[in-house]
C-alpha positions as CSV (number, residue, x, y, z in Angstrom):
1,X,-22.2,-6.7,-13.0
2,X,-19.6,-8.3,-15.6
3,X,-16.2,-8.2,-15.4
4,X,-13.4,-8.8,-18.3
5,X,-11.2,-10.7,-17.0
6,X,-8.1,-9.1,-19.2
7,X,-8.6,-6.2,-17.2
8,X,-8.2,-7.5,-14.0
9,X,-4.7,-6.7,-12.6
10,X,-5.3,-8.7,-8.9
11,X,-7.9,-9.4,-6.6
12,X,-7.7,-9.2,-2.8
13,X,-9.7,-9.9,0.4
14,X,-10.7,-7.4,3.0
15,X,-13.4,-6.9,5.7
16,X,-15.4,-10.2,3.9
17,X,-15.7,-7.6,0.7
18,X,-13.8,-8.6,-2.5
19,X,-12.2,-6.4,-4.4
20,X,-11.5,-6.8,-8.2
21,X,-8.6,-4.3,-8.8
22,X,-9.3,-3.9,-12.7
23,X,-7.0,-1.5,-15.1
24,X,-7.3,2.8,-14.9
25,X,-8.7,2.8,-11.8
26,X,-12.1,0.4,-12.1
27,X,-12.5,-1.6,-9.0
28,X,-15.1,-3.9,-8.9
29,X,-16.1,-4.8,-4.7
30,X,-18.2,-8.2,-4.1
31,X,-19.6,-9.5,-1.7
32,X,-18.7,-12.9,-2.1
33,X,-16.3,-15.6,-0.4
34,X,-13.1,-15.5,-1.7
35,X,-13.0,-19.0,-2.2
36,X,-15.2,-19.1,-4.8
37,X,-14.0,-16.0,-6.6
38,X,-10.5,-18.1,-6.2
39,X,-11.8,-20.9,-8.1
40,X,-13.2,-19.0,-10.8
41,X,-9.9,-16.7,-11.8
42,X,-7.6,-19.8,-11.0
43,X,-9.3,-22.1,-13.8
44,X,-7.8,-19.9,-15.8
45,X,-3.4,-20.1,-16.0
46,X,-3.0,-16.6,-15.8
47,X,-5.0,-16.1,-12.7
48,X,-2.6,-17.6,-8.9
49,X,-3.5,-17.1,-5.9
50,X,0.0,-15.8,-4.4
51,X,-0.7,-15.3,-0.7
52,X,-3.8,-16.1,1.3
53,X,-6.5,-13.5,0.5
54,X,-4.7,-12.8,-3.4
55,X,-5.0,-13.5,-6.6
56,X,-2.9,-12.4,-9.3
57,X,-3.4,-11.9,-13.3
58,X,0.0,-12.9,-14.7
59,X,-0.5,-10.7,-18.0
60,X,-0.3,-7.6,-15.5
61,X,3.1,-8.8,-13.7
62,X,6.4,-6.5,-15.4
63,X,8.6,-8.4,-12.9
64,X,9.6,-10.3,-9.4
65,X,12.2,-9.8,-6.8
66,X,12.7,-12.7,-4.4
67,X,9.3,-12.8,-2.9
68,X,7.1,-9.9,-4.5
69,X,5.5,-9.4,-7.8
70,X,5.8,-6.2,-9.2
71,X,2.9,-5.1,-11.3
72,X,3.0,-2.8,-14.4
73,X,1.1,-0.5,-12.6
74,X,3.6,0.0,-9.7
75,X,1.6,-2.1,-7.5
76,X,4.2,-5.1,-5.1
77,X,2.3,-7.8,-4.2
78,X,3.6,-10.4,-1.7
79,X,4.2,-14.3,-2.7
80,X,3.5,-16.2,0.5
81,X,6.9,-18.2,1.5
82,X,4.7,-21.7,1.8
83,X,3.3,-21.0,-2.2
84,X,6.7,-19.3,-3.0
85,X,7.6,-22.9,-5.8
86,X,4.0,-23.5,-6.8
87,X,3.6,-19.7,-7.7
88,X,7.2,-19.9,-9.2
89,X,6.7,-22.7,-11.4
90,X,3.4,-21.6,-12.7
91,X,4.8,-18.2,-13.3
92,X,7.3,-20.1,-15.9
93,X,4.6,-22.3,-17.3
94,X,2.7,-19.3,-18.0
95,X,5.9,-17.4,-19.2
96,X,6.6,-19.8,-21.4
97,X,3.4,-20.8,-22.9
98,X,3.4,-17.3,-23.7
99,X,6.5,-17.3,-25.3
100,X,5.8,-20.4,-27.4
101,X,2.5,-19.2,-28.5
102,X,2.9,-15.1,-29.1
103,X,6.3,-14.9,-29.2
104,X,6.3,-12.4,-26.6
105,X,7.8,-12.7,-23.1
């Protein structure tokens, strides 16, 4: 099955089942190891993994508060404390690369 990646908003971990949480309601479940699905959204820099068992897409954050990512759907997703400044920093670098190259925070 094929997946744009745009419209992933996160994916998450649960019961060994993946699950692509993708834009107006279109989940996508795998049976896969996280690790390598991981490794595939993280090659690209608006894909993190924020917490063990998480990855976020950046283009789908509307905000954070201390240690949660607020999506523009509503949903919070936790930052683990131990990736809190590696998720941080690439949160800016993707911020800002955004900034420099749309114009559009």
């Amino acid at each position: 099955k094929s997946v744009v990646l745009r419209d992933i908003l996160y994916a998450d971990c649960a019961s060994h089942c993946i699950t692509l949480h993708g834009k107006h309601g279109r989940d996508t479940v795998l049976r896969v190891s996280f690790a390598e699905i991981e490794a595939l959204l993280c090659a690209y820099p608006c894909f993190c993994g924020i917490c063990r068992g998480v990855v976020v897409n950046f283009h789908e954050v509307a905000g954070r508060q201390e240690d949660v990512f607020l999506l523009k759907d509503g949903t919070r997703l936790p930052i683990s404390r131990r990736r809190l400044r590696e998720v941080q920093e690439a949160y800016s670098a993707f911020r800002f690369d955004r900034l420099r190259k749309d114009g559009v925070d």
